[in-house]
N, C-alpha and C positions, 0 to 999 in steps of 0.2 A: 504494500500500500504506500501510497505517497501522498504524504501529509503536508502541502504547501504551507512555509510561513509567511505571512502576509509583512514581516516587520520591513523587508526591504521593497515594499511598493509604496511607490509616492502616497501622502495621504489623500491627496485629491482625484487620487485613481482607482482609490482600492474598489468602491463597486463595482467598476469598470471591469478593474483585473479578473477580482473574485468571478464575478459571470462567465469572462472566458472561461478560466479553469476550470471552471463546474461544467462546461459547456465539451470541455473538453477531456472529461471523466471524471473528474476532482470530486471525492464526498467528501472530505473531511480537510478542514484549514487547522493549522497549527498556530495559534496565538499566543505572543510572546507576552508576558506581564512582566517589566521593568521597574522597581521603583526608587532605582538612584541612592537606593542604600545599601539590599545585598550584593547590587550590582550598579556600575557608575553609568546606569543610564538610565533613562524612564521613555516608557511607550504607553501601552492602553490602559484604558481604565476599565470596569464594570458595562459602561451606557456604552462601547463599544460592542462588546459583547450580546448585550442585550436588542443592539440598532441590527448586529449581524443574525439574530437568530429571528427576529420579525421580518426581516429581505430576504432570507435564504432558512425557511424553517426546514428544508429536507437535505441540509450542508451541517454537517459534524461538527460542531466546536471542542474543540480540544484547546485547553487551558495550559498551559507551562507558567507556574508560577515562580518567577523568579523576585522573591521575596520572604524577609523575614519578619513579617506583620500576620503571620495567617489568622489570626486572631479576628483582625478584621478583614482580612479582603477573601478568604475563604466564604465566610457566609456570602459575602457581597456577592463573585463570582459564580455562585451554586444560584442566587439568584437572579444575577444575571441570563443564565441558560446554557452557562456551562456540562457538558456534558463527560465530558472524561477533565480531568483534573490530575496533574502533574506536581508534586512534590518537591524540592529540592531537598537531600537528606542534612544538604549543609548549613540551611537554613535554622534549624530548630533540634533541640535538642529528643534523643528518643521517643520518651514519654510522649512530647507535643506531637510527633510526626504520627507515632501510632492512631492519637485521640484524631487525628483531624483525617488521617485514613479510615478511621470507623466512622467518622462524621461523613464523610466524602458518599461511604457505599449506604447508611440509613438515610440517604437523601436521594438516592438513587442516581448516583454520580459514577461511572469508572474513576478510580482510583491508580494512581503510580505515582511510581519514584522516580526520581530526578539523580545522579548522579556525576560530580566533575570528572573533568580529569583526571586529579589526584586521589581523588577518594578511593579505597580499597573495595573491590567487588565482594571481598567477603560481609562487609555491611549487610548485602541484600539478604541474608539467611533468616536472619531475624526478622523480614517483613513479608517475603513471599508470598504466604496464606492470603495476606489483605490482599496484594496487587492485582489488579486485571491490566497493567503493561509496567516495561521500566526502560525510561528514557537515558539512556549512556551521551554522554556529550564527547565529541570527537574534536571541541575546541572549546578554550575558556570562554563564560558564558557574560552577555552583556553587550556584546554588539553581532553585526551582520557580514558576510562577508570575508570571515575567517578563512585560514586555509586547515584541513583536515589534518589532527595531529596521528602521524603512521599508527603511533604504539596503540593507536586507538580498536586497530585491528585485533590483536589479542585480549584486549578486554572482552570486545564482544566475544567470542569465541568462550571465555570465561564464565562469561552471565549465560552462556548455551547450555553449558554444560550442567548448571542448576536448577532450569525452568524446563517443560514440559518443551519438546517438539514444536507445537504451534501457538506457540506462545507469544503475546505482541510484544517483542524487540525492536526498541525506535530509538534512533540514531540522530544526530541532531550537530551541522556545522561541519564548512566546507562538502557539502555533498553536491558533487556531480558523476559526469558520465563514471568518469574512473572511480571517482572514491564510492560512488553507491555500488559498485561491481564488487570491489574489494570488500565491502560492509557486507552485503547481502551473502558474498562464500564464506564470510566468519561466523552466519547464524541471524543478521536483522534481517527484519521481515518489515517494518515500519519506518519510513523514510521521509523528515524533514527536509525541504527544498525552500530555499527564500531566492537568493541573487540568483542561481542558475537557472532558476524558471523566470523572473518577473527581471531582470537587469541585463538579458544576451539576446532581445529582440524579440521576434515571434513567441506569443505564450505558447500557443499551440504545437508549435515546434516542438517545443524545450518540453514539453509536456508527452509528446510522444515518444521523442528521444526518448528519455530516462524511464518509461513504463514501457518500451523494448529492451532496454537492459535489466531493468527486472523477473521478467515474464520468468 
């Protein structure tokens, strides 16, 4: 699956874009949440989320929270219309990531975890049971654009080996032709795209491109 991020489309295009890609197989957009503290930038807020799920009610909002506020912006997003909800583990300490993963799925949210770079895969043991996906970062988190860091290939490969066969593994920075090749033989099967689809020209293009290299 290929999960478009919207953060690197102009903001005064994103209806625009978003239509193509749905237009051109897209169900599910990838929304970044920045808030300029766990990370040195800020992007959408909740009314985005909510303005996307009244334009496009049959497009998947999937949530990436890159924030250490879940306190508040978890409720907000849940009702905004977020539909799967992404974690960061580095954000909040165990206890809170638990509580707001059981809060995530009695609200009837998918639930996952967010992982850096740095962060050890062995983490993920203690949370499994909750998850329905776990998002690996294959670049430091906080802007667009990155380039794909290699070692990122064995991680995946890592988180394979602990999760069930079909299991949603989603991948996230620097992906293109090459790097979702390399990603997808290590074990992801869920595929973050921002600059490569919406920043190299034709949506449509870049959109079938990368959904023949997945097949």
């Amino acid at each position: 699956m290929i999960a478009p991020s919207i953060l690197n489309i102009n903001n005064l295009d994103l209806k625009d874009d978003i239509k193509i890609a749905a237009k051109a197989g897209i169900t599910r957009f990838h929304i970044d949440i920045m808030d300029g503290h766990f990370v040195p930038n800020l992007s959408f807020g909740p009314q985005l989320v909510s303005d996307f799920k009244k334009e496009f009610p049959h497009l998947e909002a999937e949530i990436h929270l890159m924030s250490n506020n879940p306190d508040v912006l978890v409720p907000a997003f849940v009702k905004a219309g977020a539909q799967i909800m992404l974690l960061h583990y580095e954000a909040m300490n165990e206890a809170k990531l638990n509580y707001w993963l059981d809060y995530l799925k009695q609200n009837h949210v998918k639930a996952g975890v967010v992982l850096n770079p740095d962060t050890p895969i062995s983490v993920l043991n203690k949370f499994i049971p909750k998850l329905d996906q776990i998002l690996l970062m294959t670049v430091y988190p906080g802007f667009g654009g990155q380039k794909f860091i290699p070692e990122s290939v064995k991680r995946i490969s890592q988180v394979k080996e602990l999760v069930k066969a079909d299991f949603p593994l989603e991948v996230d920075g620097g992906i293109n032709a090459q790097t979702a090749k390399q990603a997808k033989m290590a074990g992801a099967n869920v595929f973050v795209a921002g600059s490569y689809l919406f920043c190299e020209g034709d949506i449509n293009k870049q959109v079938d491109e990368l959904a023949e290299i997945l097949k």
